[in-house]
Backbone bond lengths (Angstrom), bond angles and torsions (degrees), N, CA, C in turn:
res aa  C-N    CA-C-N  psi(-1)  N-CA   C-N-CA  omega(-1)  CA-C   N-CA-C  phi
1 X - - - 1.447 - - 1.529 107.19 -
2 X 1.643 109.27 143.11 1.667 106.11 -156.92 1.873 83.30 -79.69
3 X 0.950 113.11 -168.58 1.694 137.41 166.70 1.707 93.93 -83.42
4 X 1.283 138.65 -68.11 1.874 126.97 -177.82 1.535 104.48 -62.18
5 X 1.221 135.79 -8.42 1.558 131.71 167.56 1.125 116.95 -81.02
6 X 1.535 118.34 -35.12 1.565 131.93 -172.63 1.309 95.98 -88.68
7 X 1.191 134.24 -38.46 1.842 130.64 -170.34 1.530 89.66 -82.68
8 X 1.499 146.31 -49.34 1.080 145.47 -139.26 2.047 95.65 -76.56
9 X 1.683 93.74 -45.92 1.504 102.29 -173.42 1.578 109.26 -64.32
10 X 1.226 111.67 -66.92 1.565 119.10 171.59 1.585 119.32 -33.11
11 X 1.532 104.39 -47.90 1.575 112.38 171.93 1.630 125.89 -42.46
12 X 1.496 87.87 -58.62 1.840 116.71 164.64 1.687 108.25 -50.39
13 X 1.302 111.72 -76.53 1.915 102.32 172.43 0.983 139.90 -28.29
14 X 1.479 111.95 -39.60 1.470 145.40 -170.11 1.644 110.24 -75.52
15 X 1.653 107.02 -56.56 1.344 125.42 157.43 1.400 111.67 -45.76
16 X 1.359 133.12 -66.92 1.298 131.70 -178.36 1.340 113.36 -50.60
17 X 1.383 128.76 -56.88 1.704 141.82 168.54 1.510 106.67 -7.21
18 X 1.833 85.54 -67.85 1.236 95.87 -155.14 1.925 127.89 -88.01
19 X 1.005 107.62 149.07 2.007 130.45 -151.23 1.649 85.79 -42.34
20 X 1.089 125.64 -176.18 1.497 138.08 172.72 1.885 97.44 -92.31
21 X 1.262 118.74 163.80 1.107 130.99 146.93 1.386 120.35 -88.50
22 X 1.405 114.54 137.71 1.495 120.46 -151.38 1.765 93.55 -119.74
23 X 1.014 138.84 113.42 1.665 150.50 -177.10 1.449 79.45 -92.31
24 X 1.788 101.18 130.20 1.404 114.69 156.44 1.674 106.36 -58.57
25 X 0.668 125.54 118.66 1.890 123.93 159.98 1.457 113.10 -85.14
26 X 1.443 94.61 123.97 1.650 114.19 176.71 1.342 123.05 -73.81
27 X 1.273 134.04 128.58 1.371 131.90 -146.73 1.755 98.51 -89.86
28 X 1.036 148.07 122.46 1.260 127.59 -163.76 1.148 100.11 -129.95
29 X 1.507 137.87 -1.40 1.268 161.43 156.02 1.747 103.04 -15.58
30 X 1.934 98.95 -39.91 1.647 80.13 -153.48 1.505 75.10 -106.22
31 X 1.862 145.98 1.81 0.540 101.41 -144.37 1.973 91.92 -131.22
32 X 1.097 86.64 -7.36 1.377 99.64 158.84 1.778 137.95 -42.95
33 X 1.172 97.24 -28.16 2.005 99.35 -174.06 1.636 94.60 -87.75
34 X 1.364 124.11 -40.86 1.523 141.13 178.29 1.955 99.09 -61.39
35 X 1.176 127.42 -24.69 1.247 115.44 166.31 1.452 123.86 -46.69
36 X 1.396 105.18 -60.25 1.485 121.62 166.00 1.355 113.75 -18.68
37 X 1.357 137.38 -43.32 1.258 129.03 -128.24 1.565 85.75 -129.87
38 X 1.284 121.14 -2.09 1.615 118.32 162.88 1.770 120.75 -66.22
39 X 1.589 136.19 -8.35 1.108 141.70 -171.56 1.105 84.80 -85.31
40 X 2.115 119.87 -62.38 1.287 121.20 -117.07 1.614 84.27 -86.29
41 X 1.203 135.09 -45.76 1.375 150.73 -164.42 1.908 99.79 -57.42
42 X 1.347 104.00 -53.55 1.885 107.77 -173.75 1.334 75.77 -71.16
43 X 0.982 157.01 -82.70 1.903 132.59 -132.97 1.760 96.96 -70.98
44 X 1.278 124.99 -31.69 1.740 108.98 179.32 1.673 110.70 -80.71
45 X 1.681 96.02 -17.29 1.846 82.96 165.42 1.441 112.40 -78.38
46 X 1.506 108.41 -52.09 1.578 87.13 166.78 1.412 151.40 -39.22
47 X 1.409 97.42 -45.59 1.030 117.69 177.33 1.565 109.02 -48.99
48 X 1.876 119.16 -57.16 1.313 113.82 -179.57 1.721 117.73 -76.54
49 X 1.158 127.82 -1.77 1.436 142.65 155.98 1.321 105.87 -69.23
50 X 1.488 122.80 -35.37 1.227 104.83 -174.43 1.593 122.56 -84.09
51 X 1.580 98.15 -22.13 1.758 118.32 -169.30 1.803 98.92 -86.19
52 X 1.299 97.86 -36.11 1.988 100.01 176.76 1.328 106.26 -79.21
53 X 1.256 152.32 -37.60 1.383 145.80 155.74 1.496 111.98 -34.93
54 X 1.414 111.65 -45.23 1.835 121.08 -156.59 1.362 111.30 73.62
55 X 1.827 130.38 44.77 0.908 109.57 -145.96 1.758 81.54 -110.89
56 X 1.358 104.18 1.23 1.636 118.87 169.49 1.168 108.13 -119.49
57 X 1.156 133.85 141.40 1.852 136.20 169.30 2.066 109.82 -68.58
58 X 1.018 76.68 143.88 1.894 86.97 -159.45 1.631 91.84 -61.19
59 X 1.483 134.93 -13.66 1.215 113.18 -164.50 1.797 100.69 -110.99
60 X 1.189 119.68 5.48 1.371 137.16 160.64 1.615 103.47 -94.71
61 X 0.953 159.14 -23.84 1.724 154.21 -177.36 1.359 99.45 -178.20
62 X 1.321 131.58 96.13 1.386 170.23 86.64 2.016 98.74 37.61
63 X 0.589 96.85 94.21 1.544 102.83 161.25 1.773 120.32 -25.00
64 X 1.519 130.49 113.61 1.343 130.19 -146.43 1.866 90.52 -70.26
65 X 1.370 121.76 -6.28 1.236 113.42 -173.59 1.440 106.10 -98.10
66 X 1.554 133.31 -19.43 0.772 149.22 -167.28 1.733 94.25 -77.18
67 X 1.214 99.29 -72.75 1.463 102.74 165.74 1.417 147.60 -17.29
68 X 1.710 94.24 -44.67 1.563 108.84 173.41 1.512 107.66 -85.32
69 X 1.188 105.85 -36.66 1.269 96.53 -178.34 1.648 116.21 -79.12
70 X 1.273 143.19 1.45 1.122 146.87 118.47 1.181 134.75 -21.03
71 X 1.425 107.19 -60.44 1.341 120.94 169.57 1.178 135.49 -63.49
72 X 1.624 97.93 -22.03 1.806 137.20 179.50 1.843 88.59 -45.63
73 X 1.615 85.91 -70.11 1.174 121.65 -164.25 1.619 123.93 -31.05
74 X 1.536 96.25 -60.79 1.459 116.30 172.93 1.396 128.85 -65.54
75 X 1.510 102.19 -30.83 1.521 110.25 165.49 1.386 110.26 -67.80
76 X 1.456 117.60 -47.03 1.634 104.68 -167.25 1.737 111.05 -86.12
77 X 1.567 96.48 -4.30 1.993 80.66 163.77 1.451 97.53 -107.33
78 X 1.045 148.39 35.74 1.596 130.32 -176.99 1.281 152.97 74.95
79 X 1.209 73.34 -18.80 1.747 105.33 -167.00 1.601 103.16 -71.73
80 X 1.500 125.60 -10.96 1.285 110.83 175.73 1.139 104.32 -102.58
81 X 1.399 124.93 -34.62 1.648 113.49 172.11 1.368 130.64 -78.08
82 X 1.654 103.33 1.93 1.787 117.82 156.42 1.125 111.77 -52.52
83 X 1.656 102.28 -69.04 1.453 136.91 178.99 1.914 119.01 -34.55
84 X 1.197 78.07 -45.15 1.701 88.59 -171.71 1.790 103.60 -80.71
85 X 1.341 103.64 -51.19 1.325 100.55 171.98 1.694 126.12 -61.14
86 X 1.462 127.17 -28.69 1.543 122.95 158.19 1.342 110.94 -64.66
87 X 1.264 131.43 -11.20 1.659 125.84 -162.66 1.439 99.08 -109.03
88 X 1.388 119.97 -24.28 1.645 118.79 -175.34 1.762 103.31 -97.37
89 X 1.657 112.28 -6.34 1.566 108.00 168.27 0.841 114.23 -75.65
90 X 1.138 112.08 -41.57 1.863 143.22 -166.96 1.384 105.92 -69.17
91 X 1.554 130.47 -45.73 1.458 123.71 147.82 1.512 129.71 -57.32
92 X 1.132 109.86 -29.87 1.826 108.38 -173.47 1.692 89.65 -71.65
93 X 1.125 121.09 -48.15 1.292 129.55 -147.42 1.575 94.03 -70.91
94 X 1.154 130.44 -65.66 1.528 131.57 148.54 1.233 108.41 -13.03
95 X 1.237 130.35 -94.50 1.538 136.28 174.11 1.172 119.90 -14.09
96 X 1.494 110.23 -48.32 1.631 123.07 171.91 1.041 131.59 -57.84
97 X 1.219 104.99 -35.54 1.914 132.68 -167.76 1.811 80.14 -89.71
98 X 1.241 116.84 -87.49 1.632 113.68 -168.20 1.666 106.76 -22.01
99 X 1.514 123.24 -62.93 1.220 125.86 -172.95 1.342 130.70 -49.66
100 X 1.649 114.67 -47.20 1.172 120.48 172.32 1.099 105.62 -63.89
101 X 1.850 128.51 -45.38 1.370 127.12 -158.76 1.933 94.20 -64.73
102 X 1.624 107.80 -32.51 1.655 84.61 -155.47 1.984 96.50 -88.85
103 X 0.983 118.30 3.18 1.758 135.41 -166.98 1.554 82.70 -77.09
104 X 1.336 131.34 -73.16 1.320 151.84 -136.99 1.371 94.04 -77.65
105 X 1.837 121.53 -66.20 1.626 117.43 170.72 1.503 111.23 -56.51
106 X 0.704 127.79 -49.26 1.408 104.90 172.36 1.326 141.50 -75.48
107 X 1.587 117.29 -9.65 1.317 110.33 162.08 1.558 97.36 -77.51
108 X 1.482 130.98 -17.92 1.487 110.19 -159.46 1.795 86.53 -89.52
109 X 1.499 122.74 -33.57 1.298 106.36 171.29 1.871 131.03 -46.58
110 X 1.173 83.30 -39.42 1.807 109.69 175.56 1.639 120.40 -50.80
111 X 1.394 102.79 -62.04 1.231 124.93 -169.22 1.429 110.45 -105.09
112 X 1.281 117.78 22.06 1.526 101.48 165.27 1.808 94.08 -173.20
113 X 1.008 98.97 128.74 1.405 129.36 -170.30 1.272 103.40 -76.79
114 X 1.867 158.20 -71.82 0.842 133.74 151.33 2.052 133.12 -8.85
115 X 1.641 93.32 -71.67 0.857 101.13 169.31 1.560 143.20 -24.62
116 X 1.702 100.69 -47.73 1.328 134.12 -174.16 1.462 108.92 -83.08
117 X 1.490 124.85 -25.98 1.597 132.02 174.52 1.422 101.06 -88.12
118 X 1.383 132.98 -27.77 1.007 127.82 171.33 1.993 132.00 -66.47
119 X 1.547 87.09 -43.15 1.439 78.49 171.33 1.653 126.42 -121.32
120 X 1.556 96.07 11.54 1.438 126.59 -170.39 2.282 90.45 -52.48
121 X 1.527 113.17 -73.78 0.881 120.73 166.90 1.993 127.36 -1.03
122 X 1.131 78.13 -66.67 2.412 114.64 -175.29 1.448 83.87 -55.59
123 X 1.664 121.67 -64.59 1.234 120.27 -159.24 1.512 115.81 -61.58
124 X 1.571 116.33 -27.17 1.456 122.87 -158.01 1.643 104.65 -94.14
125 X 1.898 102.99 -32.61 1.858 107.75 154.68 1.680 107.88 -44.03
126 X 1.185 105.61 -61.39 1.816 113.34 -159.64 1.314 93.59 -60.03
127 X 1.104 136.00 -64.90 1.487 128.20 -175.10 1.498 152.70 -64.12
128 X 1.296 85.98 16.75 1.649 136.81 179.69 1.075 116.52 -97.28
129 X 1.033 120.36 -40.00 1.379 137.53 170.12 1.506 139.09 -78.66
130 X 1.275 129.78 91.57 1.862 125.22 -158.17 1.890 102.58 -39.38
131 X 1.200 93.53 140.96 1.548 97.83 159.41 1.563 128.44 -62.15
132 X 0.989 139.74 -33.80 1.219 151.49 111.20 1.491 130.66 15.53
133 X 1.240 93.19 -71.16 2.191 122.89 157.67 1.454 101.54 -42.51
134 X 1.426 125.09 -40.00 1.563 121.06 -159.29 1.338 95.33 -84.55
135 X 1.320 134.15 -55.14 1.547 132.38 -179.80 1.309 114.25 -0.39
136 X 1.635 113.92 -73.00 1.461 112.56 -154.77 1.887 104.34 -65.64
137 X 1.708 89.08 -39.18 1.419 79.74 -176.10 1.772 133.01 -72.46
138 X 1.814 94.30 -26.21 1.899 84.58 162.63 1.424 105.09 -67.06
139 X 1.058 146.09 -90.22 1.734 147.74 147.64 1.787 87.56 46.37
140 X 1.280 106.81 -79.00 1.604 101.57 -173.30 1.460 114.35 -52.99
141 X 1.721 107.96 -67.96 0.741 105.35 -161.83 1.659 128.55 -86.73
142 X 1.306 111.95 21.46 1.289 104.40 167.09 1.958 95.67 -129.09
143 X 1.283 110.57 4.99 1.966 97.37 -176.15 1.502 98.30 98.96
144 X 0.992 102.53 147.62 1.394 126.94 137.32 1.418 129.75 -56.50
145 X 1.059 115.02 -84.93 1.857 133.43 -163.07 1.485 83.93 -88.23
């Protein structure tokens, strides 16, 4: 037996002998949901490091205090829960229109075979296309404001 066969074997025994090493384990149970909130917290410190330096002009990124108190603002005249409430009609109402419109093409796709060669085509253009892609063009064509 060489001398690296006899150290290699003995090494191995020795290893086996001996107990496991036991790592304290960190309980993270409590500390885990509070992880989350390490992104959102470093970008609002930055953020106010960045507005107390001036290392941005206040009328490009607004000071995070400036902000709240804005918001202060809008809550206690109304104007944001006006706001919010025309913009969440204005979606259902959308939603509504999309649903019926896509309920209606597709039972007429479904149930009628003409029908379905006819506009089957339109549908397979549109869906080719990212949703995303459509932006600029509703944007135009229905306005902004």
């Amino acid at each position: 037996m060489t001398a690296l066969s006899h150290w290699a074997q003995t090494g191995l025994r020795a290893q086996r002998n001996r107990a496991p090493v036991r790592f304290p384990r960190v309980k993270l149970r409590r500390v885990a949901p509070l992880l989350g909130l390490v992104v959102p917290l470093a970008l609002l410190g930055a953020w106010y490091i960045a507005t107390a330096a001036h290392w941005v002009p206040e009328q490009i990124l607004p000071a995070p205090a400036t902000v709240l108190e804005a918001f202060a603002a809008l809550v206690r005249s109304g104007d944001l829960q006006n706001n919010l409430a025309v913009s969440l009609s204005r979606v259902a109402y959308g939603f509504g229109a999309g649903t019926i419109a896509g309920l209606l093409f597709g039972a007429g796709m479904g149930f009628s075979e003409p029908f379905a060669r006819l506009v089957r085509p339109t549908f397979l253009i549109i869906a080719q296309i990212p949703i995303l892609a459509w932006l600029p063009f509703f944007m135009l064509l229905l306005g902004i404001g």
